[in-house]
N, C-alpha and C positions, 0 to 999 in steps of 0.2 A: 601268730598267723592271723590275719584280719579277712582274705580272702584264697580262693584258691578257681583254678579252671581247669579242662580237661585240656585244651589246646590251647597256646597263646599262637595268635597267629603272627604271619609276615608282616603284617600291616597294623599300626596300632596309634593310638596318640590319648597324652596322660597329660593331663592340665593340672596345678596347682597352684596356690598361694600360700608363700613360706614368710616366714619373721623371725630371725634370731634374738632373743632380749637378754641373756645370758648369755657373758662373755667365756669362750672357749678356752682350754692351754693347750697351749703349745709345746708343754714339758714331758709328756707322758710320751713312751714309744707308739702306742694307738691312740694319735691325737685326731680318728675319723671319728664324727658322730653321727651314726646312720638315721639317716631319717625315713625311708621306708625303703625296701627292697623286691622286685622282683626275681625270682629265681626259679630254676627248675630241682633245686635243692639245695645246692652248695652256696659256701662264696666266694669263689672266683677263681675256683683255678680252671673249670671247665669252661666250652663255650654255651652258654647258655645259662650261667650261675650270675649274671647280672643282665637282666634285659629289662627294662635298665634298672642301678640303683643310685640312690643320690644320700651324698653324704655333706657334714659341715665341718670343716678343719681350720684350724688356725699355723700359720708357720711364720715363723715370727712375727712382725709386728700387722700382719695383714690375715683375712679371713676371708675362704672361697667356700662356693658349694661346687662340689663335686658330683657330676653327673656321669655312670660309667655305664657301657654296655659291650653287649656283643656286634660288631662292624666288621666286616669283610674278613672273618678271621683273626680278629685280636680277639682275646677273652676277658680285657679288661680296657678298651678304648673309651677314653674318659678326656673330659672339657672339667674347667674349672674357672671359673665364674666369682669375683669379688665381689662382696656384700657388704653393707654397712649395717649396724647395731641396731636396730629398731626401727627398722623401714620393712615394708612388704616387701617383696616381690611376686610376680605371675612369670609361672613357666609353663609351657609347650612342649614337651616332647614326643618326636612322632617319627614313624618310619612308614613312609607310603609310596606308589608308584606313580613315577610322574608318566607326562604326554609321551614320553620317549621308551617308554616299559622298563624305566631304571626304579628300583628302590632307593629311597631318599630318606637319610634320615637326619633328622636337622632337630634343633634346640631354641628357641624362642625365649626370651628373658625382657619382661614388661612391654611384651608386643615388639619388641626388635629382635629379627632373626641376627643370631652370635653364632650360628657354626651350622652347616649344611654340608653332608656328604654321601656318596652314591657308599652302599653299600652291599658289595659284590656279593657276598654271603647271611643273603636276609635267609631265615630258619623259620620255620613252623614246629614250637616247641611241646613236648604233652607233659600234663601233670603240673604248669605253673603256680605257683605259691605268692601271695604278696604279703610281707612281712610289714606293721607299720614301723619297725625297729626290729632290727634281728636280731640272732640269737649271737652273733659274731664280733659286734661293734658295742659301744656307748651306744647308751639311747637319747634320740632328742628331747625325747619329753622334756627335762628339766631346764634345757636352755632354749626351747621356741614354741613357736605354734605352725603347725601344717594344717590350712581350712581347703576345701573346696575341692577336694581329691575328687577328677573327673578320668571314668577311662574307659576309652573305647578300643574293643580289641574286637579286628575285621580278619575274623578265622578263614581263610580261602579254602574250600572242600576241593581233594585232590579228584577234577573230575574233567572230561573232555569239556564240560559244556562252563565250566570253573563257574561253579554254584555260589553263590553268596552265601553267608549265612551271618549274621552282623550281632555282636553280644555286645548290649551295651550295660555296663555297670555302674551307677553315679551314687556317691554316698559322700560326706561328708565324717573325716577322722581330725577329731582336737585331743592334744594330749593334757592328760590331767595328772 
């Protein structure tokens, strides 16, 4: 566990820079390799055991990152993303309210948005946890680096006048 909050709220966005330099298999039944996880404890049979988490897997001759969360009732609604061996990437993820009072939540991959959707059942979660590698998966450490871990999570206070109250957390995690 790297971090933890009392409420994650409806509205959040999680910026990073990833790099795979160690190649994956493909052979093993758990061939995800977690690279950090948010959860409200589990992983994943509930809805709120991934908001979100992202993982690196190989299936045959090709290698994605997996980005999974909780979206309008799925408890494991996941995009996945092809990556090449030793290049960055910059990801965005984010669930916010647009012009139209929809919850949005969409995916960004080197400043080009890859996947956008309303998501009918945004949740206000308590007790969240951010795992930089969980206790469930392979860890990334030994095949990448994760820099520039940025995350703003925009808690809405259940109130008529709907109070702000804006937690912003920015740190930086590299695995050794």
């Amino acid at each position: 566990m790297v971090w933890s909050t009392k409420y994650w709220g409806r509205q959040f966005k999680i910026e990073f820079d990833i790099q795979v330099t160690e190649a994956l298999s493909s052979s093993s039944s758990s061939s995800y390799v977690n690279v950090f996880h948010f959860t409200k404890g589990g992983d994943g049979s509930y809805y709120g055991d991934r908001i979100p988490a992202v993982f690196a897997r190989k299936t045959g001759y090709k290698t994605y990152f997996y980005i999974s969360s909780a979206v309008s009732g799925t408890v494991n609604y996941y995009q996945k993303f092809e990556y090449q061996l030793n290049q960055w990437h910059h990801f965005e993820i984010k669930q916010a309210e647009n012009s139209n009072g929809q919850i949005i939540y969409s995916i960004k991959m080197d400043g080009v948005s890859v996947h956008e959707v309303e998501n009918t059942l945004p949740t206000r979660f308590e007790e969240v946890i951010l795992y930089e590698s969980d206790p469930w998966y392979t860890s990334f450490a030994s095949f990448g680096e994760l820099k520039n871990l940025f995350i703003v999570n925009l808690d809405i206070a259940e109130s008529a006048e709907k109070t702000n109250k804006l937690e912003k957390m920015t740190y930086e995690v590299r695995f050794i």
